[in-house]
C-alpha positions in Angstrom: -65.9 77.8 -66.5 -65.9 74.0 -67.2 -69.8 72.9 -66.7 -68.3 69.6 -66.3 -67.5 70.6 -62.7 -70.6 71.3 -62.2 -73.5 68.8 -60.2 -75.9 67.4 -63.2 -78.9 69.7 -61.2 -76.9 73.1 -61.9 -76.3 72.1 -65.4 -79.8 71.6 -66.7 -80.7 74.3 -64.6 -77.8 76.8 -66.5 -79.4 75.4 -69.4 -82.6 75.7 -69.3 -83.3 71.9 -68.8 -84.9 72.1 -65.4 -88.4 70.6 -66.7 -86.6 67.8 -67.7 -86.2 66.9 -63.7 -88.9 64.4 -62.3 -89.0 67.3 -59.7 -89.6 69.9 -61.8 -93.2 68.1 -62.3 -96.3 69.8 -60.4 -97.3 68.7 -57.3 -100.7 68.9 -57.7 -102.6 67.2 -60.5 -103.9 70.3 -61.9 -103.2 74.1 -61.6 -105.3 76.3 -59.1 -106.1 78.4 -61.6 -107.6 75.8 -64.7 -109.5 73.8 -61.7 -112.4 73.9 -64.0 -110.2 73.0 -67.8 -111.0 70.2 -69.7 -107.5 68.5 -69.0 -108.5 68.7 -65.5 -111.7 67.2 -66.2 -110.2 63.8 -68.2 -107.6 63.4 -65.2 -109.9 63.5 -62.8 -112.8 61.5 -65.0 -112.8 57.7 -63.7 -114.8 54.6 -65.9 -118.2 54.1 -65.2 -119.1 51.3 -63.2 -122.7 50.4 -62.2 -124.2 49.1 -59.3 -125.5 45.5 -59.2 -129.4 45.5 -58.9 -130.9 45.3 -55.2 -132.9 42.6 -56.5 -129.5 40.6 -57.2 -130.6 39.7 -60.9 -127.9 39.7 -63.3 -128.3 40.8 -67.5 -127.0 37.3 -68.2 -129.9 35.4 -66.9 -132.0 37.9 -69.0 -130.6 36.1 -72.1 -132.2 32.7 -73.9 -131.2 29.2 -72.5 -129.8 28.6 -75.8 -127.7 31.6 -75.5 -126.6 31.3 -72.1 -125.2 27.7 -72.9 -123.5 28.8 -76.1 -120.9 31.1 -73.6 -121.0 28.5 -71.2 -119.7 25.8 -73.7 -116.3 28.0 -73.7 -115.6 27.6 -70.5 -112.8 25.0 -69.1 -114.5 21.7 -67.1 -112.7 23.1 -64.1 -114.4 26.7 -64.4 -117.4 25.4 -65.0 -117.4 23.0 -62.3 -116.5 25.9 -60.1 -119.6 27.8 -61.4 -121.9 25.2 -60.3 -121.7 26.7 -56.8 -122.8 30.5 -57.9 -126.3 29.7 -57.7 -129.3 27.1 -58.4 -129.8 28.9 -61.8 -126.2 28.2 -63.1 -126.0 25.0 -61.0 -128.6 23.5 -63.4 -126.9 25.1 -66.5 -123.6 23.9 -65.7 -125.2 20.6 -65.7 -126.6 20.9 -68.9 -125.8 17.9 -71.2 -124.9 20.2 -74.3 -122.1 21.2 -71.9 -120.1 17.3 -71.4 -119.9 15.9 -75.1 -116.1 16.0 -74.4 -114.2 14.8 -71.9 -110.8 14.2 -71.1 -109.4 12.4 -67.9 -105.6 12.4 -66.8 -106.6 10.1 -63.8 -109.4 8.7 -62.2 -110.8 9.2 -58.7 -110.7 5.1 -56.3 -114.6 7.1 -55.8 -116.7 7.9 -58.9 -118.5 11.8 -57.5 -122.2 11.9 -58.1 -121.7 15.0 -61.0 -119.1 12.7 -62.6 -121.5 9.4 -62.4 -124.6 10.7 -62.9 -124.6 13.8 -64.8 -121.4 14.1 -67.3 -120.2 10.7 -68.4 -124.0 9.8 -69.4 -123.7 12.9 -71.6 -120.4 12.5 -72.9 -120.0 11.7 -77.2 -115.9 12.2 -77.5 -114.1 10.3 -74.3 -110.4 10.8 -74.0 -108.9 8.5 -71.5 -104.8 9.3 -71.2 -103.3 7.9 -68.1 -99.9 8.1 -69.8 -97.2 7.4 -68.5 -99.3 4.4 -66.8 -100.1 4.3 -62.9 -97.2 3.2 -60.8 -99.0 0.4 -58.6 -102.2 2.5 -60.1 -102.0 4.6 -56.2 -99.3 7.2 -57.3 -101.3 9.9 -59.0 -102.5 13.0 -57.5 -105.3 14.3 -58.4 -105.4 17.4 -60.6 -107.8 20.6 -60.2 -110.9 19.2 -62.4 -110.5 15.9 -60.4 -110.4 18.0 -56.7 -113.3 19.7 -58.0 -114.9 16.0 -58.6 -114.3 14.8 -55.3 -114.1 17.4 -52.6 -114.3 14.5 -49.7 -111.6 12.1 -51.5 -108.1 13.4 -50.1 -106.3 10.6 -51.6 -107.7 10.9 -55.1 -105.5 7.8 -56.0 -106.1 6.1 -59.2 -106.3 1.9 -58.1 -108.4 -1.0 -58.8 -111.5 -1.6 -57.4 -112.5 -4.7 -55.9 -115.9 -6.9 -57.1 -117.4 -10.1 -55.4 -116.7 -13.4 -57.4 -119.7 -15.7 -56.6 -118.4 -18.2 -58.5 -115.2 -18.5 -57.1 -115.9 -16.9 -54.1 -112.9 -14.6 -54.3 -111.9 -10.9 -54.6 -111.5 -10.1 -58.5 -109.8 -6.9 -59.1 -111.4 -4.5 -61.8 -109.8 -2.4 -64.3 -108.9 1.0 -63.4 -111.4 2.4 -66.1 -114.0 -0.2 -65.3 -115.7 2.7 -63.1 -116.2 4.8 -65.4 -117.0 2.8 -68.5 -120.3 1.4 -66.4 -121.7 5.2 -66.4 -120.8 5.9 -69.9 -123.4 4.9 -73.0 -122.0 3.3 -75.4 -124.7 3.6 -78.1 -124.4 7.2 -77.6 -120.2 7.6 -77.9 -119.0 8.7 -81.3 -114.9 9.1 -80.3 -113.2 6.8 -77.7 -109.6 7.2 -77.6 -107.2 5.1 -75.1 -104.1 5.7 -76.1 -100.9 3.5 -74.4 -103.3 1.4 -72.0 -102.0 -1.9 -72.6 -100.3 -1.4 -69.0 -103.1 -1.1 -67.3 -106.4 -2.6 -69.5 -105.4 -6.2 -70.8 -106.8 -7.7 -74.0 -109.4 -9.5 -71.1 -110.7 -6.3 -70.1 -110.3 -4.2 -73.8 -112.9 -6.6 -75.5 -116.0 -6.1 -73.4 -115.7 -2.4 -73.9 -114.8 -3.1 -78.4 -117.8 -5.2 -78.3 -120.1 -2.5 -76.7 -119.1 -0.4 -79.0 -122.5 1.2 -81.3 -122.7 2.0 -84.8 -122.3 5.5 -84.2 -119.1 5.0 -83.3 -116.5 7.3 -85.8 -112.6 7.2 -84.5 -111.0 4.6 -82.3 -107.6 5.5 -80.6 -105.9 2.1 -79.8 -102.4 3.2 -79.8 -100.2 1.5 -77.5 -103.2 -0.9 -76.8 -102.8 -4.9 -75.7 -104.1 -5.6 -79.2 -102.3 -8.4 -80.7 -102.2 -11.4 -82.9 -104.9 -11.9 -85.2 -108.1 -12.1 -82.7 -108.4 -8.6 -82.6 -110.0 -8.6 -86.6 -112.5 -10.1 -85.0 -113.9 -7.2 -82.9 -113.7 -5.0 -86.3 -114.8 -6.9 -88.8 -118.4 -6.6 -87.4 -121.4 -4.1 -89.0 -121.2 -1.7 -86.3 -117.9 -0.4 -87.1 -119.1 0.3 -90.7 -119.5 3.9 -89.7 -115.9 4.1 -88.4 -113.5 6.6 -90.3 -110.6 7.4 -88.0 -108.3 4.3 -86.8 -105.4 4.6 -84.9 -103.1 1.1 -84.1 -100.0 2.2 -83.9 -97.4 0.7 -81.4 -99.5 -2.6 -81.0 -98.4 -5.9 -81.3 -100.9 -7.0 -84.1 -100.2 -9.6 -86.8 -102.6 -9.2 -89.8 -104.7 -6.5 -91.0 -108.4 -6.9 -92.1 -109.4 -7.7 -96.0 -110.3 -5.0 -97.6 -114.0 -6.0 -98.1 -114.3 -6.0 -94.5 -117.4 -3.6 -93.3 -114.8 -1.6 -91.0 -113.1 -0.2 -93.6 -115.9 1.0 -95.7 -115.7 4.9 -94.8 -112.4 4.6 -93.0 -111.1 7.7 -93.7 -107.7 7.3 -91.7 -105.7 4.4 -90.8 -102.1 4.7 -88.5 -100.4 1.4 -88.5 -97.3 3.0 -87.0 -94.6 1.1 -85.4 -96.6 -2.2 -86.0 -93.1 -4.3 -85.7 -94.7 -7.4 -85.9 -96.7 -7.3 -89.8 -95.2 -9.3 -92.2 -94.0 -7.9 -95.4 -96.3 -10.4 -97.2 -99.6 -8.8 -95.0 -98.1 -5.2 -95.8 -97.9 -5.6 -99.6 -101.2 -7.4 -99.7 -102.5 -4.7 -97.9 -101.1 -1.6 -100.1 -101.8 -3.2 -103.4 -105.3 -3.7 -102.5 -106.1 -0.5 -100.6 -109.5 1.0 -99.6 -110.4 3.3 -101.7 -111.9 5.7 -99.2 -108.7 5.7 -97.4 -107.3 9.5 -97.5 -104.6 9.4 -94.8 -102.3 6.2 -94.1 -99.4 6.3 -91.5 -96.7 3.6 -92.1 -93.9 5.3 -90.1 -91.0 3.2 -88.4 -92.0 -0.3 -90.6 -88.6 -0.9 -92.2 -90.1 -4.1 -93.5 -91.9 -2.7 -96.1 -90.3 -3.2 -99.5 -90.1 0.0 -102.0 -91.8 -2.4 -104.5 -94.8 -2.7 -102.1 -95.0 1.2 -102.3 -94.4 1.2 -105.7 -97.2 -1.2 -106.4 -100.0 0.6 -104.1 -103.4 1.3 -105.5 -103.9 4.6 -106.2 -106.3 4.4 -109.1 -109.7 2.0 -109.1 -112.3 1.5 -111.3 -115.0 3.3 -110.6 -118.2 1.5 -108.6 -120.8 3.3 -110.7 -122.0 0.9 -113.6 -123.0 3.6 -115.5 -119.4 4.5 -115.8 -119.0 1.9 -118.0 -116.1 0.5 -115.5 -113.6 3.8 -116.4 -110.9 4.3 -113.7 -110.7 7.2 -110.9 -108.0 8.3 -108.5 -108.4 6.8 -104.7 -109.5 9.2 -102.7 -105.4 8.9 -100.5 -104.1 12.3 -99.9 -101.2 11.7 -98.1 -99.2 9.0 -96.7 -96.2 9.0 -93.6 -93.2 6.9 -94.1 -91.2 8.6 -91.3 -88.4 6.4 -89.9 -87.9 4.3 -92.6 -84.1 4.0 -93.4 -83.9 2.2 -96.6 -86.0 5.2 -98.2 -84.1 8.1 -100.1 -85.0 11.0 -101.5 -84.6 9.5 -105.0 -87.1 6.7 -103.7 -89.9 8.9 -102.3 -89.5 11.6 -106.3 -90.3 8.3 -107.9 -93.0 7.3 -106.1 -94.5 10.2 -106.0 -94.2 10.9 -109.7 -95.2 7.3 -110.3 -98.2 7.1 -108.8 -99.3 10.8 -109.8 -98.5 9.7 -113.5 -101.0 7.3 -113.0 -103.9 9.8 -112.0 -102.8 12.1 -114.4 -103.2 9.4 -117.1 -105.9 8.3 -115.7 -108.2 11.7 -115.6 -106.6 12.3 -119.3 -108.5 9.2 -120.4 -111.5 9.8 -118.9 -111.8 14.3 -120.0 -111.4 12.3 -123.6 -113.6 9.7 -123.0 -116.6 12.5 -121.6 -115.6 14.9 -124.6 -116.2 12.1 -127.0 -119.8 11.3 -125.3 -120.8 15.2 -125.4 -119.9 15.5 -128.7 -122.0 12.0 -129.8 -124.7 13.5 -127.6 -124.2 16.8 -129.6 -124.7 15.5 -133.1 -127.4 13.1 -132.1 -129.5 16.4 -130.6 -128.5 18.3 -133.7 -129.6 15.2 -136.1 -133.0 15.4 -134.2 -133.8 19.0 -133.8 -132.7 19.8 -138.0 -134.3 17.1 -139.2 -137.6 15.7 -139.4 -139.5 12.7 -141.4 -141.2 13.8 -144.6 -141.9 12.0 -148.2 -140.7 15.1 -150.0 -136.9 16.0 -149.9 -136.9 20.1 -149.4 -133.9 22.2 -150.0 -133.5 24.2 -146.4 -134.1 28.2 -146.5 -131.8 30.6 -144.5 -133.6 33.4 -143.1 -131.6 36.7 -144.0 -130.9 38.8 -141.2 -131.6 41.8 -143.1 -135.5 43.0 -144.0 -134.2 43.7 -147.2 -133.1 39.9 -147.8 -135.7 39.1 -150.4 -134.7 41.9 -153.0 -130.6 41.7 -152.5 -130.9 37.6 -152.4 -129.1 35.4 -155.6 -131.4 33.5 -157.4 -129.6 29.5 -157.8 -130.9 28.2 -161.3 -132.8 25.0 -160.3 -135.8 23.2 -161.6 -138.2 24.3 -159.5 -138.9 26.7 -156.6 -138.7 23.9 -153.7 -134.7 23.9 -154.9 -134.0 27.8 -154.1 -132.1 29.1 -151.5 -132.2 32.7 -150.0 -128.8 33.5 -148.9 -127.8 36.2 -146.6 -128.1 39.6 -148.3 -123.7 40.7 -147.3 -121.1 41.5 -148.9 -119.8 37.7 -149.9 -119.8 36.7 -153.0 -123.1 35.0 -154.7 -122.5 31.5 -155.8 -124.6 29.7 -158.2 -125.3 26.1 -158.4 -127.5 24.2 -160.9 -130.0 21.5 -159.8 -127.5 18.9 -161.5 -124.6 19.6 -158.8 -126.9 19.8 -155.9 -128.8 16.3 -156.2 -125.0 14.8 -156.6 -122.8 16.7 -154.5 -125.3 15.8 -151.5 -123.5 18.4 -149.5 -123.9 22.0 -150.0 -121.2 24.3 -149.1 -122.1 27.8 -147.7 -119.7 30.8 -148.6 -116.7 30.2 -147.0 -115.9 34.0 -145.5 -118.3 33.2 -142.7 -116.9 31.0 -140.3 -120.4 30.5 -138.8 -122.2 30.1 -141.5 -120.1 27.1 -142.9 -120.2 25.4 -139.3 -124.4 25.1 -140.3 -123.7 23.0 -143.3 -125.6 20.0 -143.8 -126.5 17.5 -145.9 -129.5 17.9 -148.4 -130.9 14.8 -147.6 -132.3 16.1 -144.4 -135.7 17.7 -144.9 -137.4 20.3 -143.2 -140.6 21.5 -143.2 -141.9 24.8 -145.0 -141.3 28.4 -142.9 -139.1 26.7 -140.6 -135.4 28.1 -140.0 -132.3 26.2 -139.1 -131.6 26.1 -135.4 -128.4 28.2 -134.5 -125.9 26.6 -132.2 -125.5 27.5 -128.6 -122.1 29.7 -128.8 -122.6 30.2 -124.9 -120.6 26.6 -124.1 -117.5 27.4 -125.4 -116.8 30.6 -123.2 -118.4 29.2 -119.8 -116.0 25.9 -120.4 -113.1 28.6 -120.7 -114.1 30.4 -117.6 -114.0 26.9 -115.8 -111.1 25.9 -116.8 -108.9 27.3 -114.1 -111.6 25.9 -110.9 -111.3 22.4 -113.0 -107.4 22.7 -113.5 -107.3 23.2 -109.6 -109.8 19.9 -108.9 -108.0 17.6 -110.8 -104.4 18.9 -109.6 -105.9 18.3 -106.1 -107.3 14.5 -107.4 -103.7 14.3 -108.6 -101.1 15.1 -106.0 -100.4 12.7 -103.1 -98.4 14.5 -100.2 -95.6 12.0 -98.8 -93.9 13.2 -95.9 -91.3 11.2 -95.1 -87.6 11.8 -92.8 -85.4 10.5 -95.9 -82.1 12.5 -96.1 -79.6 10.3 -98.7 -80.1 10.7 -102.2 -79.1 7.6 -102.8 -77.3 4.4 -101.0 -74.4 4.8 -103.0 -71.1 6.6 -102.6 -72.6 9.8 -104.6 -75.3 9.5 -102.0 -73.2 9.8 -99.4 -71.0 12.3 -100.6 -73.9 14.4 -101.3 -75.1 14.0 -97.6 -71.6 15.4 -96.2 -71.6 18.3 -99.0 -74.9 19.6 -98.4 -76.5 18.3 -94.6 -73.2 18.8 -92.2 -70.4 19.8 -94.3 -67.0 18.4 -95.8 -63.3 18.3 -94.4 -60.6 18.9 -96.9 -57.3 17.2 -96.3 -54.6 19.0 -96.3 -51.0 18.4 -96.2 -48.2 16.0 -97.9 -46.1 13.3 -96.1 -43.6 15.2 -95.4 -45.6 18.3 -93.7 -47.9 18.3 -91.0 -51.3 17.5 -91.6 -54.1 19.5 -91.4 -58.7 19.2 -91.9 -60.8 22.6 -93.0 -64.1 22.3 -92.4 -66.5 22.9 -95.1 -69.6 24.6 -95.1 -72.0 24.3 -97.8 
């Protein structure tokens, strides 16, 4: 009989295979006769789940304030907002100012809310205002959840100006659109401000109140896409409370000139982006590189095609170091990596040498100055050792070396001297006894010791040095050597880390010349080969490398 014939159901049931069948499965979820088995037990066991208390407490209120805001603080603005209407208890936790040091706004409400006003933008420290792309005619945005949760009675949620009272004038001046907010926010208190790509909306008119109320404790200024231009705007830096600043971002602005490098603003500046400033002078860029700030670890220069490869070539990456007692020695910058991104005239030949250029210098640099501290340990050595093995006396004594062995005194050589101040005990070991007379000593002033014992002839001195009677030589402290081996490998990796400068860069020629070129199409997007004479067709393969 062919079982091919055959309905799939008779087949697995000719073979055996009828348990296979989802129907072959038990209709009940345990047999009538294992009601009481442990598999029936775990099918029909379900997770525990306890009942809230009558009194309506809850375990987490149970916890420390401290505690209770720590899980809080992971929480999204929006779910904490939505929290606030839980209970009193999390209403005034929610409200806490631990809670708002950050903030980020994608628009702004025509109404400031009472929680935004008066509660979160007093406590905020990092404020993150990024209305980019700008407004269109600043009544076009919708607002998004956090802001609904802001303003529960503004349907519009529009982002617009709001209008002030000129007395003098006696007209309606129009503020800016983040003039509502910045007149809730302390400013002695904000650490990070970052408005990024505002120059559509907050003119240079209405960017300098808020630069110039600014505190000390301010750290990193986002002015990207900002209406700073010209050279007015060093004006608002150069003050002493931006010396605290470390992060500054200017990119795609229109400014002119940069600040001297003695200006207070840059004196911890940490990071400086002048990408896409178009409008800086080659002249203000090389100044500017070849007299760097040495605190400076991250510089951006991407898109400036004005800026020479001798200018890059020339930056300061060594200094000399600001400590007088360094006697004026240099030391690497503290620049870590620079962006050239976008710059066309750059090749990858260019950015090698750079990079080995200016890592030669640090290189050379630390070289100099490992030699120059050996050279003061050592002088510092000698001098201690001078001190500690010899002391003022009339009398010139011959030194004594202690044997090791309590049998010293009988298995020691006699040297033939004059007197008994001119003997000296050596070791009782296997070398060799050596004899000098009186004669040799006083004019060979120094005084060799055998020569089998490495150690022992690193403690020669000169016999002009006297020491007193029952005194033994100091031994030297063996324990340097090893410690700096085991230290070499940590300071290998300090100074390779002083030394290297990351460059990352977009350059993809090797050079501007034909090779260049030819290397390009070989290795980036392949060659065509011509094929063909004049008197056949012809004919390109395509190359892949």
């Amino acid at each position: 009989m062919d079982i091919t014939l055959l309905p799939p159901t008779q087949i697995l049931s000719n073979h055996s295979h009828l348990t296979l069948l989802p129907s072959a499965l038990p209709k009940h979820p345990y047999p009538s006769s294992s009601r009481h088995s442990t598999s029936s037990k775990s099918i029909m066991m379900h997770p525990y789940t306890p009942k809230p208390p009558k009194d309506g407490s809850s375990p987490f209120t149970t916890l420390p304030t401290e505690i209770q805001l720590l899980i809080l603080s992971h929480l999204d603005p929006s779910d904490l907002l939505t929290l606030l209407r839980v209970s009193r208890s999390f209403h005034s936790l929610g409200l806490s100012p631990t809670l708002h040091r950050k903030l980020s706004l994608n628009n702004i409400p025509s109404n400031i809310p009472h929680i935004l006003g008066n509660h979160i933008l007093p406590s905020v420290r990092e404020l993150s205002i990024n209305l980019f792309p700008f407004p269109r005619s600043y009544n076009g945005y919708r607002p998004n959840h956090l802001g609904m949760l802001l303003s529960q009675n503004d349907k519009r949620g529009n982002t617009k100006y709001h209008r002030q009272r000129n007395s003098h004038l006696g007209m309606v001046k129009y503020e800016s659109v983040i003039g509502p907010i910045m007149r809730h926010v302390k400013f002695d208190q904000l650490r990070i401000l970052n408005i990024p790509f505002s120059s559509s909306y907050l003119p240079i008119e209405e960017l300098d109140p808020i630069l110039e109320s600014l505190s000390s404790n301010i750290e990193k200024l986002d002015l990207r896409g900002s209406s700073l231009s010209g050279d007015r705007w060093i004006e608002l830096l150069e003050s002493e409370r931006f010396g605290n600043l470390k992060e500054l971002d200017m990119g795609f602005t229109n400014i002119h000139s940069l600040p001297l490098p003695s200006s207070s603003c840059f004196a911890n500046l940490r990071y400086i982006s002048l990408s896409s400033c178009t409008s800086l002078s080659t002249q203000t860029i090389s100044e500017f590189l070849r007299d760097l700030q040495t605190s400076l670890e991250k510089i951006d220069l991407s898109r400036l095609d004005q800026i020479p490869f001798q200018s890059l070539f020339d930056m300061k990456v060594i200094h000399q170091h600001p400590d007088p007692d360094q006697n004026g020695r240099l030391t690497p910058t503290g620049l870590r990596e620079i962006k050239v991104v976008g710059i066309d005239h750059l090749t990858r030949r260019d950015i090698r040498t750079l990079k080995k250029w200016w890592e030669k210098q640090r290189r050379d640099c630390l070289s100099t100055t490992r030699h120059g501290e050996r050279e003061q340990e050592r002088k510092i050595s000698l001098e201690s050792q001078l001190v500690n093995w010899t002391h003022s006396g009339k009398e010139m004594k011959t030194p004594e070396l202690i044997s090791r062995s309590s049998t010293s005194s009988s298995s020691s050589s006699t040297y033939s001297t004059g007197s008994e101040e001119d003997i000296i005990n050596t070791p009782s070991t296997s070398y060799t006894s050596r004899e000098y007379s009186g004669s040799d000593v006083r004019s060979n002033r120094k005084i060799i010791l055998p020569s089998q014992h490495n150690f022992l002839q690193s403690l020669s001195f000169d016999s002009d040095s006297a020491i007193s009677d029952g005194q033994s030589i100091p031994q030297r402290k063996l324990s340097t050597i090893p410690r700096a081996k085991k230290n070499s490998g940590s300071q290998g990796d300090y100074e390779e880390v002083m030394i290297s400068i990351n460059i990352i860069h977009s350059a993809i020629l090797e050079s501007e010349d034909e090779d260049g070129y030819r290397q390009f199409i070989g290795e980036v997007v392949g060659g065509t080969l011509d094929l063909g004479n004049e008197f056949e067709p012809r004919g390109y393969i395509e190359i892949d490398q």
